[in-house]
C-alpha positions as CSV (number, residue, x, y, z in Angstrom):
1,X,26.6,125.4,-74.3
2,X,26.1,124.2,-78.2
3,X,26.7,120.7,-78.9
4,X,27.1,119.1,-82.5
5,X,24.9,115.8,-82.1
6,X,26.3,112.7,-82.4
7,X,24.2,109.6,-82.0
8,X,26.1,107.1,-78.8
9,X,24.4,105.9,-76.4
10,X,24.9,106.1,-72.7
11,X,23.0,104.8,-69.7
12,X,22.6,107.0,-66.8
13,X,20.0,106.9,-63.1
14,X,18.0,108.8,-61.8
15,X,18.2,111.7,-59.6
16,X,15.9,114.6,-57.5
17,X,14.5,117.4,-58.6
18,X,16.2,120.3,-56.2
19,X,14.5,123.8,-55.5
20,X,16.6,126.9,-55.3
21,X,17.8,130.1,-53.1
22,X,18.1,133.6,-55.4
23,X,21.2,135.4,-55.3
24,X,21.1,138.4,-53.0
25,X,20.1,141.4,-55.2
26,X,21.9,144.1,-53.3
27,X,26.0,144.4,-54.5
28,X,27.3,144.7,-50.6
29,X,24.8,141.6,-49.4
30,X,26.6,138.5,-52.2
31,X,30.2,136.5,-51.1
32,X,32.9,137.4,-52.8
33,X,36.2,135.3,-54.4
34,X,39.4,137.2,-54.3
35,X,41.3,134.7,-56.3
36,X,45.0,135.1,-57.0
37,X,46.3,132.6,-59.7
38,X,49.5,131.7,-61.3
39,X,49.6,129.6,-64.8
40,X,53.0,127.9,-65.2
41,X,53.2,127.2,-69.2
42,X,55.9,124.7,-68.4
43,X,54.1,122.1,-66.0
44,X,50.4,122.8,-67.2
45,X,49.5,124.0,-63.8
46,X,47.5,126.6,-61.9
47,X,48.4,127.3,-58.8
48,X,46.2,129.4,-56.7
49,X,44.5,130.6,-53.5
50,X,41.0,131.9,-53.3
51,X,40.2,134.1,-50.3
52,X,36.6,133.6,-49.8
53,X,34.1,135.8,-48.2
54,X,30.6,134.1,-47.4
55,X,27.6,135.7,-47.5
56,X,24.7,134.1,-45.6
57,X,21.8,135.3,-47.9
58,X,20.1,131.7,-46.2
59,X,17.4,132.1,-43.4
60,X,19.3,129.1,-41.7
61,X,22.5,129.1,-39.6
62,X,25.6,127.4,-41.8
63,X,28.6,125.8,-39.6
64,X,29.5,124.2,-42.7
65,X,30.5,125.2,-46.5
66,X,30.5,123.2,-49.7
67,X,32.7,123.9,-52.6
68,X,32.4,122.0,-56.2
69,X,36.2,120.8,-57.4
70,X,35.2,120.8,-60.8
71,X,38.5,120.7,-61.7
72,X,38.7,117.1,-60.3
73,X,36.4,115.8,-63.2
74,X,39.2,114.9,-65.1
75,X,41.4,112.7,-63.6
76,X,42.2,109.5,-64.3
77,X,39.5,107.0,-61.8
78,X,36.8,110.0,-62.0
79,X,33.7,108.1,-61.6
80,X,32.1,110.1,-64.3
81,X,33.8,110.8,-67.4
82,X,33.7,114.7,-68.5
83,X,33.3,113.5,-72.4
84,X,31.2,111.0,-73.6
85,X,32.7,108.5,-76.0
86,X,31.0,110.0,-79.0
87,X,32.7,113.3,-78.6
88,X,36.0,112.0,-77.2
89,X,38.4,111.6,-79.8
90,X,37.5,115.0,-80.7
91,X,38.2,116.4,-77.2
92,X,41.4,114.3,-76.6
93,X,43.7,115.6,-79.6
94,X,46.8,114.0,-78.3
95,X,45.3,110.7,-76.7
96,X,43.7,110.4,-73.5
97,X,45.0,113.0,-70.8
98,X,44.2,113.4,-67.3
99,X,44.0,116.7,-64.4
100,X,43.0,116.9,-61.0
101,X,42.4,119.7,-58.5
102,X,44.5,119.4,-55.4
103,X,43.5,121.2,-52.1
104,X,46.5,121.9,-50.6
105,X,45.4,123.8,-47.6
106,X,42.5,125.7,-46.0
107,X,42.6,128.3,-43.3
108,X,40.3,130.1,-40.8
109,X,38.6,126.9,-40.7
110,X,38.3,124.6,-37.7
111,X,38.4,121.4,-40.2
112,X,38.3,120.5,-43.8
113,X,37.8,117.4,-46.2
114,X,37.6,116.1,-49.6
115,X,34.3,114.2,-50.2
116,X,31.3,113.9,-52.6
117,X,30.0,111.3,-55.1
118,X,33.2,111.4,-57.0
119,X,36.2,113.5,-55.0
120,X,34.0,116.4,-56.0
121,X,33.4,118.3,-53.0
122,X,35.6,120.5,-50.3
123,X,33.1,120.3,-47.2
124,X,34.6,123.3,-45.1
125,X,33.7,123.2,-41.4
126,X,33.4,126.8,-39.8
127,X,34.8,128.3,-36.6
128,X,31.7,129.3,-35.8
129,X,28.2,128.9,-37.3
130,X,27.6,132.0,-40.2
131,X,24.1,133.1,-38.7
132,X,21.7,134.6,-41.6
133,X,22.7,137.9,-43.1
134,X,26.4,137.7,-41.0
135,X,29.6,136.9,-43.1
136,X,32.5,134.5,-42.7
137,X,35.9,134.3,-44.3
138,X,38.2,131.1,-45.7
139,X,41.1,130.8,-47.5
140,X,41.6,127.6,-50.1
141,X,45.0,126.9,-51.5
142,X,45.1,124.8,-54.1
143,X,46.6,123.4,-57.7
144,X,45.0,122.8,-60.3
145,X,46.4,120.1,-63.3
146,X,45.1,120.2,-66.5
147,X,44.8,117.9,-69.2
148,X,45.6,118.5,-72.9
149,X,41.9,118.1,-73.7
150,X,39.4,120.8,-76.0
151,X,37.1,121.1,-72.9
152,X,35.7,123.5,-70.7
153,X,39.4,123.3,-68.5
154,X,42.3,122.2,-70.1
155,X,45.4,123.0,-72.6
156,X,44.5,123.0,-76.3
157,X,46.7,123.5,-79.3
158,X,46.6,126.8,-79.6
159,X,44.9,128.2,-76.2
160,X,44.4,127.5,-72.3
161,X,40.8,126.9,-70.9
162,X,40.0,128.1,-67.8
163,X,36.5,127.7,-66.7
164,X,36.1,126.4,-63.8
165,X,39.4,126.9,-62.2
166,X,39.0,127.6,-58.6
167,X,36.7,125.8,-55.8
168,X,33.6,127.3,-56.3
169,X,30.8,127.6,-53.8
170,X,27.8,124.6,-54.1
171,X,24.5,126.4,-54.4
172,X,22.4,126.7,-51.5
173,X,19.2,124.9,-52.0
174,X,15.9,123.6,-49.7
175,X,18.2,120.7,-49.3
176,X,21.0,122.4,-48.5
177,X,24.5,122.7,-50.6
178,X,23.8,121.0,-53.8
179,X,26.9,119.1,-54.9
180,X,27.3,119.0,-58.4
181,X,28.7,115.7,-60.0
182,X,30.6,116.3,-63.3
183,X,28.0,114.5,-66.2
184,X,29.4,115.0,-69.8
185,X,25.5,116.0,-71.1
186,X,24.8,119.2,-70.3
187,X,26.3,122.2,-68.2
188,X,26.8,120.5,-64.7
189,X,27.2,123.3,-62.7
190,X,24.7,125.5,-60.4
191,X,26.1,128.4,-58.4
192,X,24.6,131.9,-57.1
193,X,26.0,134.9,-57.9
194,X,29.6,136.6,-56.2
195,X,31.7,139.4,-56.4
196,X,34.8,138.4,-58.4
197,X,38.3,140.1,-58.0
198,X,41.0,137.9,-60.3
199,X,44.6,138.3,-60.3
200,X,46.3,135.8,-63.1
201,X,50.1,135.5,-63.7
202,X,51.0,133.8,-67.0
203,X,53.9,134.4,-69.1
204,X,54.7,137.3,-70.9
205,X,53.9,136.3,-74.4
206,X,50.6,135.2,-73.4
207,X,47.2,137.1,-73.7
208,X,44.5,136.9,-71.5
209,X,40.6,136.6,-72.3
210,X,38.4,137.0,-69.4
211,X,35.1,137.7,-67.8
212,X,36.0,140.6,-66.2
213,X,36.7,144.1,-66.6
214,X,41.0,144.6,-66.4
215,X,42.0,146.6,-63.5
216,X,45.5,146.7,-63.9
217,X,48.3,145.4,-65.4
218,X,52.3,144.9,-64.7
219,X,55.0,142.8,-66.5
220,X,58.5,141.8,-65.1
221,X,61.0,140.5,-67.9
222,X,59.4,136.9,-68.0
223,X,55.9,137.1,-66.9
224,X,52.6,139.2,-67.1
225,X,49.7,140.0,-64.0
226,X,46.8,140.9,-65.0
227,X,43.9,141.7,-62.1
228,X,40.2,141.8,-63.2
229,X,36.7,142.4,-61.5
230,X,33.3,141.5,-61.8
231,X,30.1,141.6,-60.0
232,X,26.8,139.8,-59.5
233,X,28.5,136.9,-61.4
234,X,27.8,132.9,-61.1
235,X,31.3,132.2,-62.1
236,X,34.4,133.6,-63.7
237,X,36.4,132.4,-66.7
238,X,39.6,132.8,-68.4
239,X,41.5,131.8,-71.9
240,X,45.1,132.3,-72.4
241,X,47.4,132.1,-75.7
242,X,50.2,133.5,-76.6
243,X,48.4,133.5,-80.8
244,X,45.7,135.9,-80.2
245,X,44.9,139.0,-81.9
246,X,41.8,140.8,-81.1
247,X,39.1,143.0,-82.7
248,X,37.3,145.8,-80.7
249,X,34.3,147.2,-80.6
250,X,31.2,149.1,-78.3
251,X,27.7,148.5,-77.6
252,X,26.0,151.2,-75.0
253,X,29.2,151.0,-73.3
254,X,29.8,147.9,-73.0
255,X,33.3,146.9,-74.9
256,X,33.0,143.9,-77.0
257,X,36.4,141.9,-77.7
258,X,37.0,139.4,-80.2
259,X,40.1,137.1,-79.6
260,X,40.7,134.6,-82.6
261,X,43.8,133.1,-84.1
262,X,42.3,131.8,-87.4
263,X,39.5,133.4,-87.9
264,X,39.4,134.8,-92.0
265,X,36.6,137.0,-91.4
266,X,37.1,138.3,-87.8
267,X,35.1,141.8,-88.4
268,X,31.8,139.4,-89.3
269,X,32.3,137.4,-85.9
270,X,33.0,140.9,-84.3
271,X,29.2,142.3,-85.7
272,X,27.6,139.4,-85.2
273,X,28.9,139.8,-81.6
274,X,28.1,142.9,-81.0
275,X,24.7,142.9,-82.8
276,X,23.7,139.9,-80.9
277,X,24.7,141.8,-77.8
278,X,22.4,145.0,-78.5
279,X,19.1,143.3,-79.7
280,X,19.4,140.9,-76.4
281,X,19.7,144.3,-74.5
282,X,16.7,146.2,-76.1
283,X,14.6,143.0,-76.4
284,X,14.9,141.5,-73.0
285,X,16.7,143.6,-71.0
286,X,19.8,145.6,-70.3
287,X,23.3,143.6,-70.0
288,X,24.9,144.8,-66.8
289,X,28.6,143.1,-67.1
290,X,31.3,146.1,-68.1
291,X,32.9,144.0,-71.2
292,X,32.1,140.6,-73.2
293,X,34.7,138.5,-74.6
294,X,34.3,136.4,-77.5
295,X,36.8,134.2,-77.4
296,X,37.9,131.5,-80.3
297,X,39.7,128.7,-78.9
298,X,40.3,124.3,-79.1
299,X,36.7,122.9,-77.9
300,X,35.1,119.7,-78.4
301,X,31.4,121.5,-78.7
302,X,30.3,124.6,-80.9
303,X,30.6,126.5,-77.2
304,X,30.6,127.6,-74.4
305,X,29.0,130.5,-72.1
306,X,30.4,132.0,-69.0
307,X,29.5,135.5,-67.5
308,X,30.7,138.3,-69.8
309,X,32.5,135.5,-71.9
310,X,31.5,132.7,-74.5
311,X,34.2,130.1,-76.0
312,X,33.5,129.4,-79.2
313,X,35.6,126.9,-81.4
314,X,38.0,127.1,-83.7
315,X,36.4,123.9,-86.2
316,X,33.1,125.9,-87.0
317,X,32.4,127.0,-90.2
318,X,31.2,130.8,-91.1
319,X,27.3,129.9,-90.3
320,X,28.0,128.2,-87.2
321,X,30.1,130.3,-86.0
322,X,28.3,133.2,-86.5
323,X,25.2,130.9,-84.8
324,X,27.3,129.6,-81.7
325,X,28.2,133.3,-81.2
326,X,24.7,134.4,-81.2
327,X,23.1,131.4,-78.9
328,X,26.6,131.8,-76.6
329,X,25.4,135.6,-76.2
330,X,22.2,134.7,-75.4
331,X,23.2,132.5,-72.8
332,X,24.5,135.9,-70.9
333,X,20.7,136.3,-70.4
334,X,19.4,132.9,-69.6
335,X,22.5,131.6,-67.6
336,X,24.4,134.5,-66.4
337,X,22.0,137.4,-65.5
338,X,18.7,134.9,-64.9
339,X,20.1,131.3,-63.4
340,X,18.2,128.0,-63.4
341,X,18.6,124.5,-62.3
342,X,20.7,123.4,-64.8
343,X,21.1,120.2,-63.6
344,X,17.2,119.5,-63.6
345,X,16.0,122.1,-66.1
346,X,18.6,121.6,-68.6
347,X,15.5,123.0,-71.3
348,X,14.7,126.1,-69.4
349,X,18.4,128.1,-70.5
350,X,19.0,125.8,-73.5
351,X,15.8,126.0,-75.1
352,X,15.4,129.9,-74.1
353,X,19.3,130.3,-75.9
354,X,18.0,128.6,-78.8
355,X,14.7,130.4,-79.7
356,X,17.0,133.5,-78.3
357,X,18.8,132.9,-81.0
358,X,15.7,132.3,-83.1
359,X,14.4,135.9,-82.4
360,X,17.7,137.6,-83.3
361,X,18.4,136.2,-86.9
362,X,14.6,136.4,-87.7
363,X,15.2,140.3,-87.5
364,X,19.0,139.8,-89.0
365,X,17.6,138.3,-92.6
366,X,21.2,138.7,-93.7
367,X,23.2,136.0,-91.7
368,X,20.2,133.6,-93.8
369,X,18.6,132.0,-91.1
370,X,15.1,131.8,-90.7
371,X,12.9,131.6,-88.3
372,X,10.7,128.7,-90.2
373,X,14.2,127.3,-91.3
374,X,15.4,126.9,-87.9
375,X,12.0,125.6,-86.2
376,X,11.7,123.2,-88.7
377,X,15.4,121.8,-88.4
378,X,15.0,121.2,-84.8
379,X,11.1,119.5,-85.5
380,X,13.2,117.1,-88.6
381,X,15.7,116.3,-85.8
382,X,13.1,116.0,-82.9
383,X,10.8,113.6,-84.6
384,X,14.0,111.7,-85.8
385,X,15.3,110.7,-82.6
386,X,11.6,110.1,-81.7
387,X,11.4,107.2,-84.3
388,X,14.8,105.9,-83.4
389,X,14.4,105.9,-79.8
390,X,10.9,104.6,-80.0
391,X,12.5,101.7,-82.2
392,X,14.9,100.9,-79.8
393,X,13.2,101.1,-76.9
394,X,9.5,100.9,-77.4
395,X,8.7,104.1,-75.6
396,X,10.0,107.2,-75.6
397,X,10.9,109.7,-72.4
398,X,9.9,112.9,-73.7
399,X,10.1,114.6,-70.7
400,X,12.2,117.9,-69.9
401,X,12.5,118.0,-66.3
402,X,15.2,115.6,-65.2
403,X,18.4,115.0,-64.2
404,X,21.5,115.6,-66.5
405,X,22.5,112.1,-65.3
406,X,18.9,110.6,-66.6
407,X,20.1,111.0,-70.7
408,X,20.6,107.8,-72.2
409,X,23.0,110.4,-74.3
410,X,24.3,113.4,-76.1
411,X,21.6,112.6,-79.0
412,X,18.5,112.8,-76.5
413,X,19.8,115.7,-74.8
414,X,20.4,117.7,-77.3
415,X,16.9,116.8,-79.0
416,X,14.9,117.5,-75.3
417,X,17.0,120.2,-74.1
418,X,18.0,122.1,-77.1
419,X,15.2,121.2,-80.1
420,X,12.3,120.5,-77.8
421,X,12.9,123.6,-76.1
422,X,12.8,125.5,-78.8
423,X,9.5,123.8,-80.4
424,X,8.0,125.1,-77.2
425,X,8.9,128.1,-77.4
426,X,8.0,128.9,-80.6
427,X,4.3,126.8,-80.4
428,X,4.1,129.5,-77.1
429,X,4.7,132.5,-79.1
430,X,2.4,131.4,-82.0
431,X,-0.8,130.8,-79.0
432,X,-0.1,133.9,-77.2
433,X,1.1,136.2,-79.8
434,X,4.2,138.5,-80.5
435,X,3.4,141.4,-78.6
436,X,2.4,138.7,-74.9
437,X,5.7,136.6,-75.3
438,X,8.2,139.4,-75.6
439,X,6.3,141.0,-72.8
440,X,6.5,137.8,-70.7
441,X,10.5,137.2,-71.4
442,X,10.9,141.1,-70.4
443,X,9.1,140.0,-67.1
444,X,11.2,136.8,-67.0
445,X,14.4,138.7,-66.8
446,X,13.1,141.7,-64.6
447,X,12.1,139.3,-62.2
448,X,14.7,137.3,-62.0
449,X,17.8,138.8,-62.3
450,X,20.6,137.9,-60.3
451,X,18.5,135.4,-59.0
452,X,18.4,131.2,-59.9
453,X,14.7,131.1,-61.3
454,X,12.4,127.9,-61.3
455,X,10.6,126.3,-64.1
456,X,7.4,127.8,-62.3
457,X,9.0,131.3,-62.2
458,X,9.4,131.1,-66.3
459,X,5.7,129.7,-66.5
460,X,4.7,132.3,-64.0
461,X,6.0,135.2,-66.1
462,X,3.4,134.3,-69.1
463,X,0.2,132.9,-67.0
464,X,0.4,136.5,-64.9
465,X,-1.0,137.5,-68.4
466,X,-4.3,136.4,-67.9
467,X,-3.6,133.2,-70.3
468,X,-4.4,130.0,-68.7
469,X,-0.9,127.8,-69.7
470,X,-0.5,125.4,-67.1
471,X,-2.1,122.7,-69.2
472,X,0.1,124.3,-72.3
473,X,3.6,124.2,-70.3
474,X,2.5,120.5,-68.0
475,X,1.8,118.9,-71.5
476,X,5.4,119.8,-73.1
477,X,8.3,119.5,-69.8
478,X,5.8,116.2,-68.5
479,X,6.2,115.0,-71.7
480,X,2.9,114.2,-72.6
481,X,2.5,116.2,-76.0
482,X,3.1,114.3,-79.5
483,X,5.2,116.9,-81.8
C-alpha cells in the first residue's frame, strides 16, 4: 500500500513477533474458496457464501479453523479504528459511516463462534480433526455491510471496494492461526495462498474489476454474473462501477486492464502499467497470474495491492499516479507471489516495493524520477521525523521489526516501513554491487514463491553470496544504525 504522510500521532502496545508456514507449492496440495457473491446496489450489501476446502499443508492435526472478518473492522464499537484521525476526513466523504460482516450460518461444522480481540475472528470447530496432508470442507454464509468510506472495503463516489469481502482463512503459524486485528497503519492482513473460483452478481450497468481471469459471463434484464479464477493467490479482490471505461493491453501474455473514470491521460497509466509489469518480470522473476487490473477508484491512500490487482486513487496527480502504479505493481512480487509477515515485517514488502520502484524508473529516465532523487527524498523525510520524534520524545525507536500496532502513527510508519526500507536497500546495493543484489532478489523470489518468507529468508538470499551481512542487516531492522 502507498500512503501520503501526514503527521498525527497515535499510541499503540506492543505485540509478538510470529514465525510462519509456506504455502504449499504444488496447485492440487493449497485450500480453495469457491465464493458465490451477490452485490445489492440498493442496500450497500454483499451477500454471500464461501464454500471452503481446507488443505492441511500443517505437520499438526487441526479440529479447529480460524477465519479473519475483516469486514467487521468497520463497524460502529470496532475496538480499532480502520482510519486513523489524520486520514479520516479524507476517507469518510459523506461523514462517519459504519459496516459489519455478519455470519449467518456455517455448515459441515460440528460448532461455530464469533470471537477474537475485536469480533474479528469465525473459530470453526471441525467434525473431525483434518490430519496433515488430508482435506476438510465448510460452508460460511454471510452478509457483508459496507460503509460509504474510500477504504480498502466500502462504497465510494464513483466505485465499490471489495477487498476483503469474504471470511478469509487466519494464517497458520508456530503458534497456530494467527488472528489478525484490523490496525489503520499498515496492511493488517497475513494469509497463505488458495485456489480462488468467484462468482459476483451486480447489476447490469455495473462493470467489474477483478483479480481474476473471467470465465464466463451471463446477464438477465436487470443484473449481470460474472465468474472468475485464480490460483496460488493470498486473497482475491474486486471493484465495481457502473463509470468505467477501460484500456487494454499485453505483456508475455498476460492482459493488462486499465479501468479509470477520470483519468485525462489513461494510455500513460496504461504504459506505465504495463512497463512496470515486464521489467518486474525480467528483473526478478516471471509473473504467473493470467491478467492484472489497474483499477482507479475513491481511496483515502495513493493504493492499494491485491493479487493480479492494484487500486489506485482517483486524487493523484500525473507523477503520483504513474508512481503508485509502479510501487502497486511491484507489490505483485513482494506481497502476492513472495508473502511476509506483514504484521511484524511491515519493511520487508514495503521497503522492497519502494526501492522496486526505485529500480524501474532508474531505467525509465522519462517518467523523471531518479534514483538519487528518490533516495534522497526518503533520507530528507527520514531524518525529519528523526529530529521531531527525538524532540518529542527524547529517543527515537528506529527499529523495523515490530508490530503494526507498536506505531505511535502514520508519520513513523511510513518513515520506518516505507523510507527506511528503502535507505537499506539502496546502502545494500551500493556495498554489494549491481550485478550481487539483483542476483540476490532473483534468489529471493525463486525461493520463495508461493511461500510467506521470513526476514531471515530475505537476509539469507544475499549472505549465501559469500558476503558477511548479518552485522549490515542486525544494525538497520534492530535499529541501531544513525542514517
Amino acid at each position: 500500500m502507498k500512503k501520503i504522510i501526514s503527521l498525527l500521532l497515535v499510541v499503540c502496545a506492543s505485540s509478538a513477533v510470529i514465525s510462519l508456514s509456506a504455502c504449499a507449492e504444488k496447485k492440487s496440495d493449497v485450500s480453495a474458496y469457491d465464493i458465490i457473491a451477490i452485490y445489492d446496489g440498493e442496500n450497500e450489501t454483499v451477500t454471500g457464501t464461501v464454500d471452503f476446502t481446507y488443505y492441511n499443508n500443517t505437520d499438526n492435526e487441526i479440529s479447529e479453523l480460524k477465519f479473519n472478518l475483516f469486514g467487521n473492522a468497520f463497524r460502529q464499537d470496532a475496538l480499532y479504528a480502520p482510519v486513523s484521525e489524520a486520514y479520516s476526513a479524507k476517507a469518510y466523504y459523506s461523514g462517519k459511516s459504519y459496516g459489519s460482516m455478519t455470519v449467518e450460518s456455517v455448515e459441515n461444522c460440528s460448532a461455530w463462534k464469533i470471537g477474537g480481540e475485536d469480533e474479528n475472528i469465525l473459530s470453526v470447530t471441525l467434525i473431525s480433526p483434518v490430519y496433515p496432508e488430508q482435506t476438510a470442507n465448510v460452508t460460511i454464509s454471510y452478509t457483508l455491510k459496507l460503509a460509504k468510506v474510500n477504504h480498502r472495503t466500502g462504497v465510494t463516489k464513483n466505485t465499490v471496494n471489495l477487498g476483503n469481502f469474504y471470511p478469509v482463512l487466519c494464517a497458520y503459524t508456530d503458534d497456530g492461526f494467527a488472528e489478525c486485528n484490523y490496525y489503520s497503519s499498515g496492511d493488517p492482513f497475513l494469509s497463505e495462498c488458495a485456489d480462488y473460483s468467484v462468482t459476483i452478481t451486480m447489476p447490469l450497468n455495473y462493470t467489474a474489476a477483478a483479480s481474476g481471469k473471467l470465465e464466463n459471463s451471463t446477464e438477465t434484464s436487470d443484473s449481470k454474473k460474472c465468474t472468475y479464477s485464480l490460483k496460488r493467490a493470498r486473497d482475491f479482490a474486486l471493484v465495481l462501477s457502473d463509470k468505467f471505461k477501460v484500456e487494454t493491453g499485453n505483456v508475455n501474455g498476460v492482459d493488462v486492464n486499465y479501468y479509470y473514470y477520470k483519468d485525462e491521460n489513461p494510455q500513460t497509466s496504461l504504459a506505465v502499467a504495463c512497463e512496470s509489469l515486464e521489467y518486474f518480470s525480467g528483473t526478478f522473476g516471471s509473473y504467473e497470474y493470467p491478467a492484472l487490473s489497474v483499477v482507479q477508484t475513491g481511496f483515502c491512500y495513493g493504493g492499494m495491492e491485491y493479487p493480479g490487482l492494484t487500486m489506485i486513487s482517483d486524487e493523484l496527480d500525473s507523477d503520483a499516479n504513474n508512481y503508485t502504479i509502479v510501487h502497486e505493481n511491484a507489490h505483485q512480487w513482494w506481497y502476492a507471489m513472495v508473502g511476509s509477515d506483514q504484521l511484524n515485517c511491515s519493511w520487508q514488502d514495503e521497503g522492497l516495493a519502494e526501492y522496486s520502484s526505485v529500480m524501474f524508473f532508474e531505467s525509465h529516465p522519462d517518467y523523471k524520477f531518479t534514483r538519487a532523487g528518490l533516495v534522497g527524498t526518503a533520507t530528507k523525510s527520514y531524518r525529519a521525523y528523526y529530529s521531531v520524534y527525538n524532540q518529542i520524545f527524547g529517543e527515537v525507536n528506529t527499529s523495523m521489526t515490530r508490530n503494526l500496532k507498536d506505531f505511535e502513527s502514520d508519520y513513523e510508519y511510513a518513515n520506518i516501513a516505507y523510507n527506511k526500507g528503502m535507505i537499506m536497500f539502496d546502502t545494500l546495493r551500493q556495498s554489494i554491487g549491481d550485478d550481487k543484489f539483483v542476483s540476490g532478489l532473483k534468489k529471493y523470489f525463486a525461493d520463495n514463491r508461493n511461500k510467506i518468507a521470513s526476514q531471515d529468508d530475505l537476509f539469507g538470499c544475499f549472505i549465501s553470496g559469500g558476503i558477511d551481512l548479518e552485522g549490515f542487516f542486525r544494525s538497520f531492522v534492530d535499529g541501531k544504525i544513525v542514517i
